[in-house]
N, C-alpha and C positions, 0 to 999 in steps of 0.2 A: 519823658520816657523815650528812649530811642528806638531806634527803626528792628532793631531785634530784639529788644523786650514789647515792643507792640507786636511784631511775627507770633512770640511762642505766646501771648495774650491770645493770640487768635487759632493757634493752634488747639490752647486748651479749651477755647469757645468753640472749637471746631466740635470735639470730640464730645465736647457735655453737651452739647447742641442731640448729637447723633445719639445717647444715650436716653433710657426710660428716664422719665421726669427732668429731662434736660440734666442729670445730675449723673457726675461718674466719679468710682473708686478713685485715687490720686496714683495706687499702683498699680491697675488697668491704665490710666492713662499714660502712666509713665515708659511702660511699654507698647503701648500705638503710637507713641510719640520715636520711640527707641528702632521699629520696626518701619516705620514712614523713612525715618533716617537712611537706616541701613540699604533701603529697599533704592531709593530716591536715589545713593549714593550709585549703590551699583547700578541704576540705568541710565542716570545723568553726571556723575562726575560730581556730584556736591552733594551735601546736606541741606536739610530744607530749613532748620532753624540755625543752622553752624553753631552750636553748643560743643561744650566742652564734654565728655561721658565718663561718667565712672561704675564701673563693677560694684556692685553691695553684695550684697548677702541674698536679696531679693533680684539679683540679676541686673543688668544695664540700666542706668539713669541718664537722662541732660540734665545737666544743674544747675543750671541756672530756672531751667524748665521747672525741676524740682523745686528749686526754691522759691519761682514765682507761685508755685503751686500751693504754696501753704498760706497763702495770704490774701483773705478778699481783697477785692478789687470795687471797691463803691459803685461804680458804674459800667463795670464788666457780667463779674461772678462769686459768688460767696462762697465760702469755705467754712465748713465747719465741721470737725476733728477730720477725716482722711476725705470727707466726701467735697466735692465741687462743681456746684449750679448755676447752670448759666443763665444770666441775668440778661445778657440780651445776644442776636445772634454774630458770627463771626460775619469780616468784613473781609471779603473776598479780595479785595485790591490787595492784600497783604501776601496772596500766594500767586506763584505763575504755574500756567498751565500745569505744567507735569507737575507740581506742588501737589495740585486737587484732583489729577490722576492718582497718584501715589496713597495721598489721602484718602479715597472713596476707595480704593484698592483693600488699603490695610483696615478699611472698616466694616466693605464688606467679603473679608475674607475671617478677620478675626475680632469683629464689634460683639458677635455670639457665645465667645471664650470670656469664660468668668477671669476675674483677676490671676485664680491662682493655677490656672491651666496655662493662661501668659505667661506667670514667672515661673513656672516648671517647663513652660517651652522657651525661653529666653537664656535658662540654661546649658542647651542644647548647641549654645552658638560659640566659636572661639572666641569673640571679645569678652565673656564671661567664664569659659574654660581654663581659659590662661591663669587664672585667680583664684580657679572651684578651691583648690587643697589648703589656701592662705584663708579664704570669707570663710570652710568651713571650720575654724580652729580658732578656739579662744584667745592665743597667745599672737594672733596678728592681727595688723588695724583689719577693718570691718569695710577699707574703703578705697579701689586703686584707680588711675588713671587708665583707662580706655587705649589702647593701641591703636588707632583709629584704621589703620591700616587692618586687623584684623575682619572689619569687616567685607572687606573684600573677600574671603575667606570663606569656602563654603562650610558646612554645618557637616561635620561624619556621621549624618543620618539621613537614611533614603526616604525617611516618610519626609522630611523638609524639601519642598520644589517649589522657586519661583518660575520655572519655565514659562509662566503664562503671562510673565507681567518682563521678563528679560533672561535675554540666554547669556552662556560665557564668554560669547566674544563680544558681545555688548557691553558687562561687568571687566572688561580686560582694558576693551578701551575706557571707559571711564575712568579706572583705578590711573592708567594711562596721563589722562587728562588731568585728575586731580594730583598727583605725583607732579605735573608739569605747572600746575595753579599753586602750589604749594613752595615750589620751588621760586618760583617768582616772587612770591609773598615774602619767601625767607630772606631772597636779595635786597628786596625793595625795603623792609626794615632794615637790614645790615648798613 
């Protein structure tokens, strides 16, 4: 397993850890994991799992996250049909600091929110807007590639405010930062 399939292992031991009975919905988690992201990005300039995101129907996915998610893990966590129990607890070595800021943030702001009050607020945001009229329509795939960019992008709703975890000129520079991390990245493979 590499160093970022053992991250989102430990993500999603983070969040079933933090849940009744150690055990959490797959699409609650999918959006604390979606929200940790976005959040993380805009006050640090990165992602905390660096997954790939795609729009569903059900709002923002990482998919790999997603896909680790459907499969016990022997000596992790069990899965069985959407639910996921953690078997033993997460290993802290795997996050930095702002990681488990951002983490503890997005848990204790929205661990309280049932699944389906997450995926009707996850709707709310432009990386899932940009897709609403395509996921909601039978006659298009069910599945798009994330803008990543988009979440830089604030939400055209007042009741949505991170102001207490980072302001706009903190999300400017980061966006800033990763625009110039990105760029590098694209050179260095070319």
């Amino acid at each position: 397993m590499n160093i970022q399939q053992k991250k989102i292992e430990n993500i999603i031991l983070y969040f079933a850890n933090k849940a009744n009975n150690k055990t959490i919905d797959r699409l609650k988690l999918m959006k604390l994991i979606w929200l940790s992201d976005r959040l993380h990005l805009n006050k640090y300039g990165r992602l905390i799992i660096k997954d790939r995101y795609k729009a569903l129907p059900n709002g923002p996915i990482a998919s790999k996250a997603m896909d680790m998610s459907k499969y016990s893990l022997p000596d992790s966590y069990d899965v069985e049909e959407y639910n996921i129990k953690a078997k033993v607890n997460y290993q802290e070595d795997y996050f930095s600091k702002s990681d488990l800021k951002i983490l503890n943030y997005v848990w204790d702001k929205f661990g309280e929110m049932d699944t389906f009050e997450l995926r009707d607020y996850s709707h709310l945001f432009p990386e899932w807007k940009r897709y609403e009229n395509e996921l909601q329509t039978d006659n298009f795939p069910n599945s798009y590639d994330i803008v990543i960019q988009d979440f830089f992008m604030k939400p055209n709703n007042d009741s949505i405010d991170f102001s207490d975890i980072y302001n706009e000129e903190e999300s400017k520079l980061s966006e800033q930062d990763f625009n110039i991390h990105r760029s590098i990245q694209s050179l260095l493979k070319s």
